[in-house]
PDBQT receptor file of N, H, CA, C and O in Angstrom, charges set to zero:
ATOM      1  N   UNK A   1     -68.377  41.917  94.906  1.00  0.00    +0.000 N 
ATOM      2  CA  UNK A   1     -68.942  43.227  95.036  1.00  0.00    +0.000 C 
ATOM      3  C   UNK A   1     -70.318  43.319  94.392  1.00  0.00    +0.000 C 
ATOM      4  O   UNK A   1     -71.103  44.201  94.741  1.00  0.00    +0.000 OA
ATOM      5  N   UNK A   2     -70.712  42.169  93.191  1.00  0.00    +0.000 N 
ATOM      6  H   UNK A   2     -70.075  41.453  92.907  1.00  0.00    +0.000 HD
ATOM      7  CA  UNK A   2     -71.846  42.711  92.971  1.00  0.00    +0.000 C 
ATOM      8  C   UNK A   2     -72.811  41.625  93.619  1.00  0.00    +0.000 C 
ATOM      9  O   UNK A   2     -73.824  41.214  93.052  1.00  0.00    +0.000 OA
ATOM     10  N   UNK A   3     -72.394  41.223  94.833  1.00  0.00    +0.000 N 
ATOM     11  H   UNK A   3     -71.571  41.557  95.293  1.00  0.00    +0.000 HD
ATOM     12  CA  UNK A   3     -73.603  40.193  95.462  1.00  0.00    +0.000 C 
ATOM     13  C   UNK A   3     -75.158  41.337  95.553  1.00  0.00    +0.000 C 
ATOM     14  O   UNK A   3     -75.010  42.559  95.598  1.00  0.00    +0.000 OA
ATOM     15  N   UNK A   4     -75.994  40.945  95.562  1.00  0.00    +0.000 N 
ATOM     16  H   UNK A   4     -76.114  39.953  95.526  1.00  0.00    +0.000 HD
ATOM     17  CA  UNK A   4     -77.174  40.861  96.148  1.00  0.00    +0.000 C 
ATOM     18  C   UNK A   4     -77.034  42.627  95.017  1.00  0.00    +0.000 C 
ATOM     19  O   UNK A   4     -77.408  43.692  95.506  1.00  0.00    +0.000 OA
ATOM     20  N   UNK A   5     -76.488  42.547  93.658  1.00  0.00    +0.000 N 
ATOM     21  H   UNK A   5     -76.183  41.682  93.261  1.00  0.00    +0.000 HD
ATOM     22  CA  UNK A   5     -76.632  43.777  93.061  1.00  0.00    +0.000 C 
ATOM     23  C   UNK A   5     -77.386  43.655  91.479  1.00  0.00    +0.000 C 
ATOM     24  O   UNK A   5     -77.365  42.623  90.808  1.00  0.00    +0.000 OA
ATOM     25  N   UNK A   6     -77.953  44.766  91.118  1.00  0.00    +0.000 N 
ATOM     26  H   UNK A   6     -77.970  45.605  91.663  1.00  0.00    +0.000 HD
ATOM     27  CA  UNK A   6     -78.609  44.675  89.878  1.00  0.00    +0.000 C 
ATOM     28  C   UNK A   6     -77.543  45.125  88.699  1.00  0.00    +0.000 C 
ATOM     29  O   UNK A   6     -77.123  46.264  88.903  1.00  0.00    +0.000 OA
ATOM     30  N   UNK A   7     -77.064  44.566  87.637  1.00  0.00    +0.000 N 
ATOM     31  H   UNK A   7     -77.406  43.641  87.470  1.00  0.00    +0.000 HD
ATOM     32  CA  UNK A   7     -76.313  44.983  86.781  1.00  0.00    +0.000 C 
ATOM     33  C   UNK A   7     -76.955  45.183  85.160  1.00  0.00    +0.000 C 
ATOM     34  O   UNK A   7     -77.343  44.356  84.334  1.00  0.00    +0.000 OA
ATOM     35  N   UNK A   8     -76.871  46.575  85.139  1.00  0.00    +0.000 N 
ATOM     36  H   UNK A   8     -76.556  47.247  85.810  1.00  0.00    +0.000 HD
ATOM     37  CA  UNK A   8     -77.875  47.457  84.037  1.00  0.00    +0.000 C 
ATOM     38  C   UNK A   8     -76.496  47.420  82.993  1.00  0.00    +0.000 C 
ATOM     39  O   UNK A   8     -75.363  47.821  83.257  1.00  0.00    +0.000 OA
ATOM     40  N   UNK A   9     -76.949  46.856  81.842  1.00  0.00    +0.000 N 
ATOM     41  H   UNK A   9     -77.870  46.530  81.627  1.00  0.00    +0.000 HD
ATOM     42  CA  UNK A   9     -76.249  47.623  80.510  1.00  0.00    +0.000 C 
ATOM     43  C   UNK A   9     -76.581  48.575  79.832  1.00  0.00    +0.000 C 
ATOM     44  O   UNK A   9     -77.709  48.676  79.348  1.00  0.00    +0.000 OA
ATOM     45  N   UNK A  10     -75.697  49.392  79.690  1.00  0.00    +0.000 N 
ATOM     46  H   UNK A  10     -74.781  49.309  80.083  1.00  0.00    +0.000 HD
ATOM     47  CA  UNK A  10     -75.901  50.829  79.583  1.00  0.00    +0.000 C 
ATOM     48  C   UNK A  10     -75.980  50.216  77.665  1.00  0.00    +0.000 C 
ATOM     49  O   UNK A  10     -75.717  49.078  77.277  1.00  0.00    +0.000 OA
ATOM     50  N   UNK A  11     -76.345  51.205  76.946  1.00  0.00    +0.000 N 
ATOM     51  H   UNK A  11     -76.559  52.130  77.261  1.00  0.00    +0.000 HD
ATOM     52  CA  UNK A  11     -76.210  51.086  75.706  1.00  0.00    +0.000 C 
ATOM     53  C   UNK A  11     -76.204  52.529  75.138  1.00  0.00    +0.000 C 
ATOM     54  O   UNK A  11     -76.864  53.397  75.709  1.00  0.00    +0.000 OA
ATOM     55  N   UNK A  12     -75.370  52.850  73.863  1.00  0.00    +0.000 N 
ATOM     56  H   UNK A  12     -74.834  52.145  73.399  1.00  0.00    +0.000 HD
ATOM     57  CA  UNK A  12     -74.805  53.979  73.619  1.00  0.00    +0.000 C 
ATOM     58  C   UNK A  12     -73.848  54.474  73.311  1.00  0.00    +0.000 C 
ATOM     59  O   UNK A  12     -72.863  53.742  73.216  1.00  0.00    +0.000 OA
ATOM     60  N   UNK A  13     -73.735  55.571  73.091  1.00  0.00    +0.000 N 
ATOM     61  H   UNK A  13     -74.536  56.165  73.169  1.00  0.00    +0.000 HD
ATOM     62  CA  UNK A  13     -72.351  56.245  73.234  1.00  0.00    +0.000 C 
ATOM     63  C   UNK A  13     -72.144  56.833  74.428  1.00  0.00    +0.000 C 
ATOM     64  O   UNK A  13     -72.993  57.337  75.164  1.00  0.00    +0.000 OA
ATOM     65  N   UNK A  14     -70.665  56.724  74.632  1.00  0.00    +0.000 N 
ATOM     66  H   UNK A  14     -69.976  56.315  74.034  1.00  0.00    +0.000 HD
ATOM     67  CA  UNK A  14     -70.289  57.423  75.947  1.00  0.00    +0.000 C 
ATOM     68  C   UNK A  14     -69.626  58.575  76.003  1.00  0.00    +0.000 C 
ATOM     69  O   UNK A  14     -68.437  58.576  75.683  1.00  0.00    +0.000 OA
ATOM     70  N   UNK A  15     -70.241  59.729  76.403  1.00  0.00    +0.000 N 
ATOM     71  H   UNK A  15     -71.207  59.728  76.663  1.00  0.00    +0.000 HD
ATOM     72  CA  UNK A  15     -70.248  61.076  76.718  1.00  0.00    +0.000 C 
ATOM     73  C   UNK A  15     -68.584  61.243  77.257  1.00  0.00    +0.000 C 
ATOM     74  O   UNK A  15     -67.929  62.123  76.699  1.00  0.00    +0.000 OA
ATOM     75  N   UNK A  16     -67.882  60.373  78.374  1.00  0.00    +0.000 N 
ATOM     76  H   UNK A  16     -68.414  59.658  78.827  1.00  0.00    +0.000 HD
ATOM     77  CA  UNK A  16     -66.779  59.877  78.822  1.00  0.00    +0.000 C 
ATOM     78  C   UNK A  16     -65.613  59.867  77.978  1.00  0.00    +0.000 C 
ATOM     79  O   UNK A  16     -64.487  60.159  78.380  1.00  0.00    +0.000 OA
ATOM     80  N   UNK A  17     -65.903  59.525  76.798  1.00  0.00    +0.000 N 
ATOM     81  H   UNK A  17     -66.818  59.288  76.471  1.00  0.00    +0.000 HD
ATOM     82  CA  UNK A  17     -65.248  58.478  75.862  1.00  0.00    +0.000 C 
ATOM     83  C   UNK A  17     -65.274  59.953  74.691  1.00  0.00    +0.000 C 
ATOM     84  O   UNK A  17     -64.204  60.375  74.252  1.00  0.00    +0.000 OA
ATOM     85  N   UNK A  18     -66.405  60.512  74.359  1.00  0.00    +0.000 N 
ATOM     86  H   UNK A  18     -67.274  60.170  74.716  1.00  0.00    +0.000 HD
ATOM     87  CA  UNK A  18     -66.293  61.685  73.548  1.00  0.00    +0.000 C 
ATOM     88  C   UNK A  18     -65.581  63.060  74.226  1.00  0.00    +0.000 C 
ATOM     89  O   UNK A  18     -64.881  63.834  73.572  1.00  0.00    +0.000 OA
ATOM     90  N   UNK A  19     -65.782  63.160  75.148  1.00  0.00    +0.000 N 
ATOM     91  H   UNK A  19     -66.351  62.532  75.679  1.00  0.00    +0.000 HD
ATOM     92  CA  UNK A  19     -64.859  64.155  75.839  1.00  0.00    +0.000 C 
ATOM     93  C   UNK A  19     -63.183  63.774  75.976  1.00  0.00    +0.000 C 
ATOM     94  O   UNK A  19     -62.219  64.537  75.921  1.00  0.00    +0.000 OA
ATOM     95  N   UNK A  20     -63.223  62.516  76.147  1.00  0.00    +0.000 N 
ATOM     96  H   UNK A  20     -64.006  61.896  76.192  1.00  0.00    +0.000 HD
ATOM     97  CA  UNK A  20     -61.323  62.526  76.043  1.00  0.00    +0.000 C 
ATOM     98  C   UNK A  20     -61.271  62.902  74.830  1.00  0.00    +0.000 C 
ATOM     99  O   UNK A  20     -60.613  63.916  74.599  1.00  0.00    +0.000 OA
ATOM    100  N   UNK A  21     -61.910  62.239  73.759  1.00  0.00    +0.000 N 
ATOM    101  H   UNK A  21     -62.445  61.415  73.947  1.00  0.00    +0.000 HD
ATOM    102  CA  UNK A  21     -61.545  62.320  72.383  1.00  0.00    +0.000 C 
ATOM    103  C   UNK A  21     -61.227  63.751  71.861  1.00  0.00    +0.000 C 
ATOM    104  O   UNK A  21     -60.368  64.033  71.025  1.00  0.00    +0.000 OA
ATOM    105  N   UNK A  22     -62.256  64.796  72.644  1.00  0.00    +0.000 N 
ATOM    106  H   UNK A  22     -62.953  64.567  73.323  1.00  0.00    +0.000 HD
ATOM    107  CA  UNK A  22     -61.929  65.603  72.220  1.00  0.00    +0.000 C 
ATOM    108  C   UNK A  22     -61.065  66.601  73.117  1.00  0.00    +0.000 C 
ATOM    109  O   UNK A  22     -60.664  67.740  72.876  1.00  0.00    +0.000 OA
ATOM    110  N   UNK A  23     -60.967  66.048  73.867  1.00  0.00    +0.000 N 
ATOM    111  H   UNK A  23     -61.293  65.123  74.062  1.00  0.00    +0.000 HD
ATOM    112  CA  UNK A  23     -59.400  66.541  74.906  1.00  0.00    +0.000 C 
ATOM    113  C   UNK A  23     -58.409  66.244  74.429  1.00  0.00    +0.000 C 
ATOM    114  O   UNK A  23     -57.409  66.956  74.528  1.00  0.00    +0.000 OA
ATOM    115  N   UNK A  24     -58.435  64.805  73.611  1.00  0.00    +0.000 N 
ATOM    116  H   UNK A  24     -59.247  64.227  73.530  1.00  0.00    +0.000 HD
ATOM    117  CA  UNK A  24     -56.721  64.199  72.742  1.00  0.00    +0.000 C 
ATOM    118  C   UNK A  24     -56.922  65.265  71.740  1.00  0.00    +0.000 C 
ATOM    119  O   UNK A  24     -55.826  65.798  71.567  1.00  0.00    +0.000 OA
ATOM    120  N   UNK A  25     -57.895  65.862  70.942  1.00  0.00    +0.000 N 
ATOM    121  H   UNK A  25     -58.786  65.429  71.082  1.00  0.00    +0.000 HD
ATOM    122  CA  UNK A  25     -57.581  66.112  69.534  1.00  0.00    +0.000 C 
ATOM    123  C   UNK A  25     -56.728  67.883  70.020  1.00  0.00    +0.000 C 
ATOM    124  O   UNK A  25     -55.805  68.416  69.404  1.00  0.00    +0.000 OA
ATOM    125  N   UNK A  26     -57.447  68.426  71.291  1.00  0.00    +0.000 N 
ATOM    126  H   UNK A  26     -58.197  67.992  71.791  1.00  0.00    +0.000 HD
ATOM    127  CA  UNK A  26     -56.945  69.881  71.484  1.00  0.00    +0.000 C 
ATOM    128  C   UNK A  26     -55.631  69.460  71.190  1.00  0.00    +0.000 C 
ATOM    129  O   UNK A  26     -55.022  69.547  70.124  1.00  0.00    +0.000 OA
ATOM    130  N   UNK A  27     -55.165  68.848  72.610  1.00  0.00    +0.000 N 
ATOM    131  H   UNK A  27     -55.660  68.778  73.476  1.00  0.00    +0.000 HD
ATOM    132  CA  UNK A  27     -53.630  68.662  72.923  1.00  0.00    +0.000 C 
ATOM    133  C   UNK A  27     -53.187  68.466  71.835  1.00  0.00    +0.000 C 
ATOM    134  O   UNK A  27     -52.358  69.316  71.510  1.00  0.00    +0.000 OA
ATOM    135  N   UNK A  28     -53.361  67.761  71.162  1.00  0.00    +0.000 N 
ATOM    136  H   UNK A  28     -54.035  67.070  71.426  1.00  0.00    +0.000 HD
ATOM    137  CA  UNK A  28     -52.701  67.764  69.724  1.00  0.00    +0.000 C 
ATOM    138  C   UNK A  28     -52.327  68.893  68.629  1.00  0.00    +0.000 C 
ATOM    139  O   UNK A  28     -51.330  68.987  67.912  1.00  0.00    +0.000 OA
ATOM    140  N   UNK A  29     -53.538  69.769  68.755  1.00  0.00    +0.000 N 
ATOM    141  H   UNK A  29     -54.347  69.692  69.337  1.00  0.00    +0.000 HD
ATOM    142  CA  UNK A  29     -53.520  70.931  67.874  1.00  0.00    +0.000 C 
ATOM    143  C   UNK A  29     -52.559  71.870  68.704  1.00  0.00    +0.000 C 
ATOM    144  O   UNK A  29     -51.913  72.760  68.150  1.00  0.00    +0.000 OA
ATOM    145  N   UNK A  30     -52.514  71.693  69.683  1.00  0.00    +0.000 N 
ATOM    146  H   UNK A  30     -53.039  70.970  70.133  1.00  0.00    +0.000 HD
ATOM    147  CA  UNK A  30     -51.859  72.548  71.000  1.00  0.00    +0.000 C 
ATOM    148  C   UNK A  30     -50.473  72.414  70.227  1.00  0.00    +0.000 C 
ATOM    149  O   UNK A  30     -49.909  73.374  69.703  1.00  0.00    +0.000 OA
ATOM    150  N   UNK A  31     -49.922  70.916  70.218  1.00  0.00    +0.000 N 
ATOM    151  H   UNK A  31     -50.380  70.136  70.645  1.00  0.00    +0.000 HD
ATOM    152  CA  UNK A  31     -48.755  70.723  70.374  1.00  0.00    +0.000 C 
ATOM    153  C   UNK A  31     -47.985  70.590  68.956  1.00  0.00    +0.000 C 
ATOM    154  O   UNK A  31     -46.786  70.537  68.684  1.00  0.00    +0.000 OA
ATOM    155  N   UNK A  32     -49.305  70.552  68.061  1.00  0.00    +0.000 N 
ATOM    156  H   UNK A  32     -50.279  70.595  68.283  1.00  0.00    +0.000 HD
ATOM    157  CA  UNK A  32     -48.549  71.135  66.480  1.00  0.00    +0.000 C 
ATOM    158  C   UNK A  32     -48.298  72.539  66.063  1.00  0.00    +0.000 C 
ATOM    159  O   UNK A  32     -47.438  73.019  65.324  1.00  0.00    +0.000 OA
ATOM    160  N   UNK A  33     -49.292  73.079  66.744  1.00  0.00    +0.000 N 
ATOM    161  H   UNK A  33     -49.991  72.689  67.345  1.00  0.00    +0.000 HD
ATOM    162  CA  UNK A  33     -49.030  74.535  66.639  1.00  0.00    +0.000 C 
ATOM    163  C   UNK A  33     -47.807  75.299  67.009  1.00  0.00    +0.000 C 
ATOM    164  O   UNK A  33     -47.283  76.219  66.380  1.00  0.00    +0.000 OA
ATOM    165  N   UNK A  34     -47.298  74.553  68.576  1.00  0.00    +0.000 N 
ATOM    166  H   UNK A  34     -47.724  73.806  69.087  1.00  0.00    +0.000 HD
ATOM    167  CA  UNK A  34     -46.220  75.348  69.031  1.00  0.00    +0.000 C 
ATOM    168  C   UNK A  34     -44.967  74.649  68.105  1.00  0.00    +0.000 C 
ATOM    169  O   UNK A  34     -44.193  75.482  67.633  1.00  0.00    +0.000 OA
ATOM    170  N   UNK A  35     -44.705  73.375  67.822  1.00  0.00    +0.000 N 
ATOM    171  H   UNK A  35     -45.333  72.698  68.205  1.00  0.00    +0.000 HD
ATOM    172  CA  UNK A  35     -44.097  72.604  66.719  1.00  0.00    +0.000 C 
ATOM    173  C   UNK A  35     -43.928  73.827  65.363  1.00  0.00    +0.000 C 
ATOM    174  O   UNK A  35     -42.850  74.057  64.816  1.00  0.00    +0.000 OA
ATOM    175  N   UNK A  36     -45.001  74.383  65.065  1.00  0.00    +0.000 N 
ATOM    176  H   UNK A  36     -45.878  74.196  65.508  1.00  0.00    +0.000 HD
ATOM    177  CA  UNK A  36     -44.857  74.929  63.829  1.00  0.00    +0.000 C 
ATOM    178  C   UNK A  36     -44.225  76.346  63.870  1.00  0.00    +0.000 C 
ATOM    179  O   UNK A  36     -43.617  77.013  63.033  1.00  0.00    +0.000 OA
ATOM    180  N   UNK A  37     -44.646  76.584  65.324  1.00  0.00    +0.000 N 
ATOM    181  H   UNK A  37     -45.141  76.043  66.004  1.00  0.00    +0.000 HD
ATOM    182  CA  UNK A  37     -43.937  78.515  65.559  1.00  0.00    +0.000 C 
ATOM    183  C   UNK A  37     -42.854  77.961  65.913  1.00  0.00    +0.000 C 
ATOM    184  O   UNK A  37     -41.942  78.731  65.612  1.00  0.00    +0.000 OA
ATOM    185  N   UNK A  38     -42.463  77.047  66.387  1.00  0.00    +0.000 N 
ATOM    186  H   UNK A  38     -43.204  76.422  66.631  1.00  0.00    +0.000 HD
ATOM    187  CA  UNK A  38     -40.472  76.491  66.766  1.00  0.00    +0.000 C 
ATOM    188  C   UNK A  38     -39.532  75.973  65.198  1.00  0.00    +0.000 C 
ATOM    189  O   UNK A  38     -38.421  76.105  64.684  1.00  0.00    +0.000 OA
ATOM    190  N   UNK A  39     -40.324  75.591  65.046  1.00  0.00    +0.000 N 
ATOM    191  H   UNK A  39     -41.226  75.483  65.463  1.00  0.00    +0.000 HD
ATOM    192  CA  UNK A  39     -40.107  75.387  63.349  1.00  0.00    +0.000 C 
ATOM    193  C   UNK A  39     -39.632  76.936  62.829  1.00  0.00    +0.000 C 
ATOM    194  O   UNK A  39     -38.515  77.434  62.695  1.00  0.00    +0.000 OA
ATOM    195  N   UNK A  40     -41.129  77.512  62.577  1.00  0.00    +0.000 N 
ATOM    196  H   UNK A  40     -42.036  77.108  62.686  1.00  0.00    +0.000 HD
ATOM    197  CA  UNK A  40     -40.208  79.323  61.758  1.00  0.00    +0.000 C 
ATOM    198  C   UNK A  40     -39.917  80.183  62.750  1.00  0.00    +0.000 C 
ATOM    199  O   UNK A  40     -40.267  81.332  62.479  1.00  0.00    +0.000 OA
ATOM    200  N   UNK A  41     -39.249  80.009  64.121  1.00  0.00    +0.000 N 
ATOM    201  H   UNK A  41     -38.965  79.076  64.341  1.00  0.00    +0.000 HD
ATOM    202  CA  UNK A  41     -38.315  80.794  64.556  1.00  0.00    +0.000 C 
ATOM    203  C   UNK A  41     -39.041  81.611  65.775  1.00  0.00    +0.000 C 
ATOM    204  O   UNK A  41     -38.477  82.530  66.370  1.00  0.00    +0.000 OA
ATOM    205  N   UNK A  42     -40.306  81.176  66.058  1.00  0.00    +0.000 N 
ATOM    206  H   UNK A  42     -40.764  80.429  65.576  1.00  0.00    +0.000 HD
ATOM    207  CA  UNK A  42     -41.265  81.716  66.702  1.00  0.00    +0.000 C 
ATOM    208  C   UNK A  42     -41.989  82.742  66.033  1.00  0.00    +0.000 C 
ATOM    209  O   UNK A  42     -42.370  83.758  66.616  1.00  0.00    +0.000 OA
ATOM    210  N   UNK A  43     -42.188  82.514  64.848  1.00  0.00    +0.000 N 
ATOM    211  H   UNK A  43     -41.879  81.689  64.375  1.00  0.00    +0.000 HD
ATOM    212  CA  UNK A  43     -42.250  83.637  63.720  1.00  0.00    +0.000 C 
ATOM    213  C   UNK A  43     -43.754  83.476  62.895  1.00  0.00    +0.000 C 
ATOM    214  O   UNK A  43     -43.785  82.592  62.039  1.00  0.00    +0.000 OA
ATOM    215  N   UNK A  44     -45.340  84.510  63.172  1.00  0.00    +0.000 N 
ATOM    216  H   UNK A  44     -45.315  85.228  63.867  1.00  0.00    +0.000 HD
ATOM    217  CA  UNK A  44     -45.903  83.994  62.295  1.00  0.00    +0.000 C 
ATOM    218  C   UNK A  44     -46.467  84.377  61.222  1.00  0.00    +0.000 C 
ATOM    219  O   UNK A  44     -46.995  83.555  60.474  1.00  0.00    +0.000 OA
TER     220      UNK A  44
């Protein structure tokens, strides 16, 4: 696939790579939070 192609290295951080990161950290807060209202009874 890369016949007759130019292959650029990107260098950096990846914008890609910081957005999951901060898509894992929501879900997480998401899923401690409801953890913690099931914990005291749905109670806050």
């Amino acid at each position: 696939m890369t016949h007759h192609a130019e292959i650029l290295a990107i260098e950096g951080p990846s914008y890609r790579r910081r957005e999951a990161e901060l898509t894992r950290q929501q879900c997480s807060r998401k899923r401690l939070s409801r953890k913690q209202a099931a914990d005291n009874g749905g109670q806050q």
